[in-house]
C-alpha positions in Angstrom: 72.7 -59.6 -102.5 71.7 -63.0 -101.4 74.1 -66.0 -100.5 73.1 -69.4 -100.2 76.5 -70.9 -98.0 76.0 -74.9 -98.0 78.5 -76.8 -96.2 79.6 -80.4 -95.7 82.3 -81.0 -92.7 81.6 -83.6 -90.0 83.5 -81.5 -87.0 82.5 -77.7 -86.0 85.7 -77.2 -84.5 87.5 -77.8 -88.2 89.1 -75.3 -89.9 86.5 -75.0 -92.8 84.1 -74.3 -89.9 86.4 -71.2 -88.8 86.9 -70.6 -92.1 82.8 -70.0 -92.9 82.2 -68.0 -89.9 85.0 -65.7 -91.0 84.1 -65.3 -93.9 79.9 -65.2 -93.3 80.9 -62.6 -90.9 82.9 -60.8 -93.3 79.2 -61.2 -95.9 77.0 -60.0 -93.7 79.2 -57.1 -92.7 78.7 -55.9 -96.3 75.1 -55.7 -96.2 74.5 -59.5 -97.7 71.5 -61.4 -96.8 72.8 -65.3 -95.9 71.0 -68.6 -96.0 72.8 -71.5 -94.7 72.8 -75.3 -95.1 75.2 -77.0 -92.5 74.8 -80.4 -93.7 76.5 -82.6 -90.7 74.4 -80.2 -88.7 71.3 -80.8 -90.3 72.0 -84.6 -90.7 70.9 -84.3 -94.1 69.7 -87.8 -95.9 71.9 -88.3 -98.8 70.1 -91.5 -100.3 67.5 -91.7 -103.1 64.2 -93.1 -101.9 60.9 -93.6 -103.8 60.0 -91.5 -100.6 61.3 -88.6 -102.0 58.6 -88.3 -104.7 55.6 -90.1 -102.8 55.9 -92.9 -104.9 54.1 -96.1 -104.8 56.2 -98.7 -104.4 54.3 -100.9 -106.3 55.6 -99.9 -109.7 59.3 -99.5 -110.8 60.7 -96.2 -109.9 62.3 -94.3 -112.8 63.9 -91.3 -110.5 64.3 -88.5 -113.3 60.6 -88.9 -114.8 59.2 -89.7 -110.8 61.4 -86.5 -109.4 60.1 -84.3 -112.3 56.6 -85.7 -111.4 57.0 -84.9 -107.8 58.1 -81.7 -108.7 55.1 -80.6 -110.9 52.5 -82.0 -108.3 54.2 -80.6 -105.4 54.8 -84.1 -103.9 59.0 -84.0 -103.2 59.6 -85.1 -99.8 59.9 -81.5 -97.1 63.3 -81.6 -97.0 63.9 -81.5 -100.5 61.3 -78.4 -100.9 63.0 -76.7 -98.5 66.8 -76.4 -100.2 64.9 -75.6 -103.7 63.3 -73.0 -101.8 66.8 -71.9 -100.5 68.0 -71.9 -104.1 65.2 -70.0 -105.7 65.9 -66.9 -103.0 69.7 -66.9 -103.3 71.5 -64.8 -106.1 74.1 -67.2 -105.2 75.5 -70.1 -104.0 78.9 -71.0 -102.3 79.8 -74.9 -101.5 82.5 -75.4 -98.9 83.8 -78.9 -98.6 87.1 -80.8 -98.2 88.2 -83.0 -101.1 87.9 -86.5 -100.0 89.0 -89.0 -102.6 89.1 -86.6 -105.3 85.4 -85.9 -104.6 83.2 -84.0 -102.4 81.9 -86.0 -99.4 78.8 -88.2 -99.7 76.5 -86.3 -97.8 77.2 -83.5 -100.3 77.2 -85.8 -103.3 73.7 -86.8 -101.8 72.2 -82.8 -101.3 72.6 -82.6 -105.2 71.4 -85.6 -105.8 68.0 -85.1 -104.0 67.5 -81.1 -104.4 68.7 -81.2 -107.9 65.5 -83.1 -109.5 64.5 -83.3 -113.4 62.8 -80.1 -114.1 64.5 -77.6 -111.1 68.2 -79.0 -112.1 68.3 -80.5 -115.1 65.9 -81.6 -117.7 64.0 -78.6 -118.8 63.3 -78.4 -122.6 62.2 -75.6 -125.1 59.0 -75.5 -127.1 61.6 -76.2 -130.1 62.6 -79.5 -128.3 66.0 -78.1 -127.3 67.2 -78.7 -123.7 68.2 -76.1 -121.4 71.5 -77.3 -120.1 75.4 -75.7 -120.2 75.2 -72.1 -119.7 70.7 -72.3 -120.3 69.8 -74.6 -117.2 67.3 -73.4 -115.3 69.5 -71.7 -112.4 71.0 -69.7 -114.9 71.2 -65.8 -113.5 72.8 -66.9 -110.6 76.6 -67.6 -109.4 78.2 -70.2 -107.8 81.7 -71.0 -106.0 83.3 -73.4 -104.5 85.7 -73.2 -101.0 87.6 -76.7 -101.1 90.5 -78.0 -98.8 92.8 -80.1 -99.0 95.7 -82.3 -97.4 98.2 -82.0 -100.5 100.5 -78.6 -100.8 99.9 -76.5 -103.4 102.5 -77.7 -106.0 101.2 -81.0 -105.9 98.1 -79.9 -107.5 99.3 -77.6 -109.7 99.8 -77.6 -113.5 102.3 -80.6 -113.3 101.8 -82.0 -109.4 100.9 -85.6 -109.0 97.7 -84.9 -107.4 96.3 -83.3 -110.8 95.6 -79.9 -111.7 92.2 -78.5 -109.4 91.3 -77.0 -113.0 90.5 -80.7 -113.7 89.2 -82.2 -110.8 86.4 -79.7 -110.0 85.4 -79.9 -113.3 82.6 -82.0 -112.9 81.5 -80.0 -110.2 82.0 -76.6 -112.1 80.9 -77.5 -115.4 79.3 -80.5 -114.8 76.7 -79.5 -111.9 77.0 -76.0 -111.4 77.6 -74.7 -115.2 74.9 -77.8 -116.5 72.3 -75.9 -114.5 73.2 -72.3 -115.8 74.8 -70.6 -112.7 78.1 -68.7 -113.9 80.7 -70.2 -112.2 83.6 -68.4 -110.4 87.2 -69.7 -109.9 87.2 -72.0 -106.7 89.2 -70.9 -103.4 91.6 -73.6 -102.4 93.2 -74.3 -99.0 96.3 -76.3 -99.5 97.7 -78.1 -96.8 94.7 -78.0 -94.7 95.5 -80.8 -92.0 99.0 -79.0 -91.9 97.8 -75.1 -91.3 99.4 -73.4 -88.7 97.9 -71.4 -86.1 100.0 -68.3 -86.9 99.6 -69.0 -90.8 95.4 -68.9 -90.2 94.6 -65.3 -90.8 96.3 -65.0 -93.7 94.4 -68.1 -95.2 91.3 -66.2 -93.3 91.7 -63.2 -95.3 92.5 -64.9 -98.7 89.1 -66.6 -98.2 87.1 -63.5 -97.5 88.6 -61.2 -99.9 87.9 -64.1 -102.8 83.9 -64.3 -101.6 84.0 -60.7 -101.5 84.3 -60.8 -105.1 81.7 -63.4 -105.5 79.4 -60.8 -107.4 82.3 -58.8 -109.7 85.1 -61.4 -110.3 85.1 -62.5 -113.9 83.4 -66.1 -113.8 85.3 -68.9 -115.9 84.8 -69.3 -119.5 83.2 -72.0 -120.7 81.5 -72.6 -123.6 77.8 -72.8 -123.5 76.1 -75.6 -125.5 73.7 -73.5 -127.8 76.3 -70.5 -128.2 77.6 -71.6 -131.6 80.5 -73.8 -130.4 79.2 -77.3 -130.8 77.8 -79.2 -133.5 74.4 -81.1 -133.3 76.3 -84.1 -131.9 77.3 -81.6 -128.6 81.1 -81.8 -130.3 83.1 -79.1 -130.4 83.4 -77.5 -134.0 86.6 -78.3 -136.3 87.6 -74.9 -136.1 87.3 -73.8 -132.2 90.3 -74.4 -130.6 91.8 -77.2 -132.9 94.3 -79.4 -131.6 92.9 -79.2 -128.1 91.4 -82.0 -126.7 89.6 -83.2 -123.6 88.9 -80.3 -120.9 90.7 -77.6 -121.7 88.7 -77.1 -124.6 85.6 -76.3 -123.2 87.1 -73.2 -122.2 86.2 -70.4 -124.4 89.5 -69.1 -124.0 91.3 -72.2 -125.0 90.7 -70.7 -128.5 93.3 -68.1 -127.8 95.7 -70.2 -126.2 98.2 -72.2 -126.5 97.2 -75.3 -128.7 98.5 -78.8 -128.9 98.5 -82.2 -127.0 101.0 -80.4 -124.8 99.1 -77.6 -123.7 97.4 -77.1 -120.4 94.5 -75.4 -118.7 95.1 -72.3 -117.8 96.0 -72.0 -114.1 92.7 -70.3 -112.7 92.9 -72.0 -109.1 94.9 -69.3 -107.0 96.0 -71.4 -104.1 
């Protein structure tokens, strides 16, 4: 299969650098074909410009209707061309990163926001007027993960740890970005303690990583809901009668219909740290 691996650490000496040459290695080994994009490494521009769609400076730039433009006439600046292309040839896609303010780092932030244009990412309707979005986007067919450390242990971002369940803060990422533009998304792989690790405690962390990517095209991805599957109403609400009584998140997993309900209840742990 085919793996697009992008990547956003400042320092190749880091551990999430020995961490994706482990676990590359470990791809390729099993007969994968592997694309990278080392962002640091390719000093990737993060910014917005009206450069990125040849636009005339002249007139007020509306990004989403200009980047769709672009898109059709084949104007998008090289760089950008060149992850879409990436994208198109991957079965799927892996984003190593570690958590910086309860974000991804800029220069991340900034890939999506430039390779990620209306009509490729988002913004892609039906001849019935209906958008292709949640589950339908126009990536959908392929899979995506993320590999994310982090300075907090692992209780502390756990179901009840001050630092918030990683359910919910990659949730913008996993349903928002990655499930938005159709790819099924798999559980994320979590390093804990990551400016802590130990040198003796490393291959143990190695071989959690690699055996999780093994499973990249077989593990079961998460289960949200997708938006023209039946669960929401015209307003993009949830219906009465999935999952009542659970609110915010958690209910936009298909399984939360099953599960405990409530104020009280939480999202399934699906984060294996």
């Amino acid at each position: 299969m085919k793996i697009l691996w992008v990547s956003a650490h400042p320092e190749p000496k880091s551990l999430n650098a020995a961490l994706r040459s482990d676990a590359l290695a470990a791809l390729r080994g099993a007969r994968h074909e592997i694309r990278t994009s080392d962002l640091y490494e390719m000093r990737w521009n993060p910014v917005v410009t009206a450069d990125d769609f040849a636009h005339d400076p002249s007139g007020r730039l509306l990004v989403g209707a200009r980047s769709g433009q672009a898109l059709a006439e084949g104007t998008l600046a090289p760089d950008i061309l060149a992850e879409q292309r990436k994208l198109g040839w991957a079965d799927a896609v892996i984003v190593q990163f570690p958590l910086w303010w309860y974000g991804m780092p800029a220069i991340l932030k900034g890939w999506f926001d430039r390779v990620f244009v209306e009509g490729y990412g988002y913004g892609v309707r039906r001849e019935d007027g209906s958008t292709r979005r949640y589950g339908e986007g126009t990536l959908a067919g392929k899979r995506a993960m993320t590999v994310v450390s982090f300075g907090g242990s692992a209780d502390s971002a756990g179901p009840r740890g001050i630092n918030g369940q990683m359910d919910e803060v990659l949730f913008p990422i996993h349903h928002g970005i990655f499930w938005y533009t159709g790819m099924s998304v798999l559980p994320p792989v979590l390093i804990d303690s990551a400016d802590r690790l130990r040198a003796e405690h490393y291959p143990g962390v190695a071989a959690r990583v690699i055996d999780r990517v093994s499973g990249l095209f077989t593990d079961a991805p998460l289960p949200f809901r997708s938006q023209n599957g039946g669960d929401y109403d015209e307003r993009f609400v949830l219906r009465e009668d999935r999952a009542p009584g659970v609110t915010g998140l958690r209910a936009h997993y298909a399984d939360a219909d099953s599960a405990a309900h409530g104020p009280e209840a939480e999202v399934p742990t699906r984060c294996a740290v």
